[in-house]
C-alpha positions as CSV (number, residue, x, y, z in Angstrom):
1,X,-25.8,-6.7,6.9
2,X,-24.5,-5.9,3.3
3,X,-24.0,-9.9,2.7
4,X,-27.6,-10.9,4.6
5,X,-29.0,-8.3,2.0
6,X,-26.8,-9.5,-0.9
7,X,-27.8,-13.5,-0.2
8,X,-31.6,-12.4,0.0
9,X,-31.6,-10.6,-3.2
10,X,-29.7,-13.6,-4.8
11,X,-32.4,-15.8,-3.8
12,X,-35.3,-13.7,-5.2
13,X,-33.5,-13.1,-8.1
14,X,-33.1,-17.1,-8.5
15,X,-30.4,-18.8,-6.7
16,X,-31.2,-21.8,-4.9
17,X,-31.9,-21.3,-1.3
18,X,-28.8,-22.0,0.7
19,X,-28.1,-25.2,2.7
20,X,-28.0,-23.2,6.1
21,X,-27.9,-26.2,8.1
22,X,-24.1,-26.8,7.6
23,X,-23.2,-23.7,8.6
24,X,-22.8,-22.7,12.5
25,X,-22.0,-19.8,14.5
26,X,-18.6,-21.4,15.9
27,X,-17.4,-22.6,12.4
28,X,-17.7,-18.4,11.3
29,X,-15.9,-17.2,14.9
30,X,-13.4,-19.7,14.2
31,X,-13.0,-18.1,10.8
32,X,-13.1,-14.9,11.7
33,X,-10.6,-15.2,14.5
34,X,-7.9,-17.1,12.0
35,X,-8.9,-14.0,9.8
36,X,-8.3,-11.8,12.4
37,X,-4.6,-12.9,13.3
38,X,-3.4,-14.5,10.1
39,X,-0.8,-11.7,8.6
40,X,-1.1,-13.1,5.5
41,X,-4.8,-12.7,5.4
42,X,-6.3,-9.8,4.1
43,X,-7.3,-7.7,6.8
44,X,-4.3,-7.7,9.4
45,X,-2.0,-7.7,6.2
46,X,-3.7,-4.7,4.6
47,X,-5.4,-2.3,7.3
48,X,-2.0,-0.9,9.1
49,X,-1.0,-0.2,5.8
50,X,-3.9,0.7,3.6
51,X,-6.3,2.5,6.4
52,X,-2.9,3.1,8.9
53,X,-0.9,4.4,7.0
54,X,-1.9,5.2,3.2
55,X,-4.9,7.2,4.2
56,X,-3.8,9.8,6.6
57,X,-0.6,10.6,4.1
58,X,-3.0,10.9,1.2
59,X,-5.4,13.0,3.1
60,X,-2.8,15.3,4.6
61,X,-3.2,16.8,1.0
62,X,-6.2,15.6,-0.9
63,X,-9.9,15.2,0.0
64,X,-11.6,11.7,1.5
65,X,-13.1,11.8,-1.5
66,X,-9.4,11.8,-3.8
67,X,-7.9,9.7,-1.2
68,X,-10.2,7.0,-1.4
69,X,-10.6,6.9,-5.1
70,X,-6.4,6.9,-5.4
71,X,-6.2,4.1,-2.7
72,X,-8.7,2.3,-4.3
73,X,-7.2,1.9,-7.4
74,X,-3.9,0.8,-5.3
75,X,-6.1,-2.1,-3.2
76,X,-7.3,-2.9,-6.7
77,X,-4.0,-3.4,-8.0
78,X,-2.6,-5.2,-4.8
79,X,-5.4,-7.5,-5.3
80,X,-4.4,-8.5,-9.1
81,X,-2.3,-11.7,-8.3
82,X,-5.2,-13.1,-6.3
83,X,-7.0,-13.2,-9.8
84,X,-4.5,-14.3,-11.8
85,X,-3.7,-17.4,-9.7
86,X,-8.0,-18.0,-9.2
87,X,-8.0,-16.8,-5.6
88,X,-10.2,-13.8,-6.5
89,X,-12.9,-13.8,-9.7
90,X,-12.2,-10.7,-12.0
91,X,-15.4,-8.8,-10.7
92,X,-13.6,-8.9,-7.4
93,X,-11.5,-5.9,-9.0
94,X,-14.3,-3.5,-9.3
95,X,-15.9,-4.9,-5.7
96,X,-12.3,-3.8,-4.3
97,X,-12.0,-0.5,-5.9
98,X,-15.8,0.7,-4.9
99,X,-15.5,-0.9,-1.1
100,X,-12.4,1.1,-0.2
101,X,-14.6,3.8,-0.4
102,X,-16.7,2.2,2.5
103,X,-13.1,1.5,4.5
104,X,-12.4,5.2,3.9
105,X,-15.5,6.2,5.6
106,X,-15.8,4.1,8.3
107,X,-11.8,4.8,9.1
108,X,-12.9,9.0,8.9
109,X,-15.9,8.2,10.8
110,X,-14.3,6.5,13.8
111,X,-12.0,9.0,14.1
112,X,-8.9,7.2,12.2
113,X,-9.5,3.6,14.0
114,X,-7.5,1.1,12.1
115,X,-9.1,-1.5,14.6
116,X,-12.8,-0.8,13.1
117,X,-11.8,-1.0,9.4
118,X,-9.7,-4.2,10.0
119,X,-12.8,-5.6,12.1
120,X,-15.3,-4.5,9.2
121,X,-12.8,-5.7,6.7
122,X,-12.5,-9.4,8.7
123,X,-16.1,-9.7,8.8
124,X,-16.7,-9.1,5.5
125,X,-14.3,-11.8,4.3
126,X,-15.5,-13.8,7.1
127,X,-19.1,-13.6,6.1
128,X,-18.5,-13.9,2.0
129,X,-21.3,-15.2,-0.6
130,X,-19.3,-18.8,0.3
131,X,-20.8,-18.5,3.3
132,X,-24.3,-19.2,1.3
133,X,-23.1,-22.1,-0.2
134,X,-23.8,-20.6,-3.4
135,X,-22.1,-22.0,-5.9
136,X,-21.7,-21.3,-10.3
137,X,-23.9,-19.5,-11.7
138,X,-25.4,-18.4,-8.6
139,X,-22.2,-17.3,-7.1
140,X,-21.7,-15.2,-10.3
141,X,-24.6,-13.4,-9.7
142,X,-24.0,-12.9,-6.3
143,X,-21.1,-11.3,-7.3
144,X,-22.5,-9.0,-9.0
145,X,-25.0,-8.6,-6.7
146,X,-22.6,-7.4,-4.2
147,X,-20.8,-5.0,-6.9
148,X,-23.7,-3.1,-7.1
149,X,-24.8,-3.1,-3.2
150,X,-21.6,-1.7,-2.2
151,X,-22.0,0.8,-5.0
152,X,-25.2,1.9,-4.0
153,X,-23.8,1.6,-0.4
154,X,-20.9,4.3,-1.2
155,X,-22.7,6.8,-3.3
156,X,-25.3,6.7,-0.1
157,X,-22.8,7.9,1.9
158,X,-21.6,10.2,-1.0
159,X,-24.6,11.8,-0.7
160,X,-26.1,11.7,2.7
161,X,-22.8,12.8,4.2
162,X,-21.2,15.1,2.2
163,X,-19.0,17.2,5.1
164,X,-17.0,13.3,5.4
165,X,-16.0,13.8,1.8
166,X,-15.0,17.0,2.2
167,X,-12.5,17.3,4.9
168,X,-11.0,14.4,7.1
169,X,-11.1,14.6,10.4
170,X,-7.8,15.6,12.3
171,X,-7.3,12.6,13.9
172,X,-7.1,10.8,9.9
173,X,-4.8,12.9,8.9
174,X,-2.3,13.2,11.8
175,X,1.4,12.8,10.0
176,X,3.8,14.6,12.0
177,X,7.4,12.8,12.0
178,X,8.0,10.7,14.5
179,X,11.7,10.6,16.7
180,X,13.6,7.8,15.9
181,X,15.8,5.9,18.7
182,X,19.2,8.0,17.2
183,X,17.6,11.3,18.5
184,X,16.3,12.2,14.8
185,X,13.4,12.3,13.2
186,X,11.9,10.2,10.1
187,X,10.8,13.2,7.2
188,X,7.2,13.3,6.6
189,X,4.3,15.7,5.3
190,X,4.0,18.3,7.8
191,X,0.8,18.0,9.7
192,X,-1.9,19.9,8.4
């Protein structure tokens, strides 16, 4: 929905309309099921770790609201390489910091499902402004089109669901130790 609305808006604001024809339902299932099992693609290489593990430790101590805007700047800073070797433009940056607050959400929301936010995550690299075929200038503004979507996107949930920003929901917080095979357990928070 957030890139239909995004491509849309690039249009009106000037982009040529996209070559839809090219693109097909199998060639974006087939993409989003490499996506979805490729380890060194975002989503399965990030979510057990960002949205798995990250959150529930920062949250143990610190609002949704804290946690996300820590881990964002983390994701952002995982994601620098991909612009210094031209995998990622620099805007993608910001678009990274603001959409962890999305992930954040949607992983309080469901109750700690790292399955959603890595299915949210794969379609939304799956379904990119590429997709479009927009290209130069028009992927530029695109870009920035998307920045500010998202933006609006998190301060709507900001604001129309305050209680999610306040406290997480047991279930995303949840980091008791766990036994290990010796008979000990691995140190961690206590649970809240």
């Amino acid at each position: 929905l957030l890139v239909l609305v995004i491509g849309s808006l690039n249009i009106v604001f000037g982009a040529a309309a996209p070559g839809l024809s090219q693109l097909t339902w199998s060639g974006l299932l087939m993409v989003f099921g490499v996506r979805l099992i490729n380890p060194m693609d975002g989503p399965l290489g990030e979510e057990p770790g960002f949205r798995g593990y990250a959150v529930p430790l920062l949250q143990a101590a610190r609002t949704p609201l804290l946690s996300a805007t820590l881990l964002g700047v983390a994701v952002a800073v995982w994601h620098l390489p991909l612009i210094i070797f031209g995998g990622l433009s620099i805007i993608g940056l910001p678009i990274t910091f603001v959409i962890t607050f999305l992930y954040v959400w949607l992983f309080n929301r469901t109750g700690g499902s790292v399955l959603l936010t890595l299915l949210f995550h794969n379609s939304q690299g799956t379904f990119t402004m590429g997709s479009y075929g927009f290209t130069g200038s028009d992927l530029t503004r695109a870009e920035v089109i998307y920045l500010a979507v998202v933006t609006a996107s998190v301060l709507g949930t900001v604001l129309l669901d305050r209680p999610a920003w306040r406290t997480a929901p047991r279930e995303a917080t949840d980091v008791r130790p766990l036994p290990v095979r010796s008979g000990r357990t691995v140190p961690g928070p206590p649970a809240p």
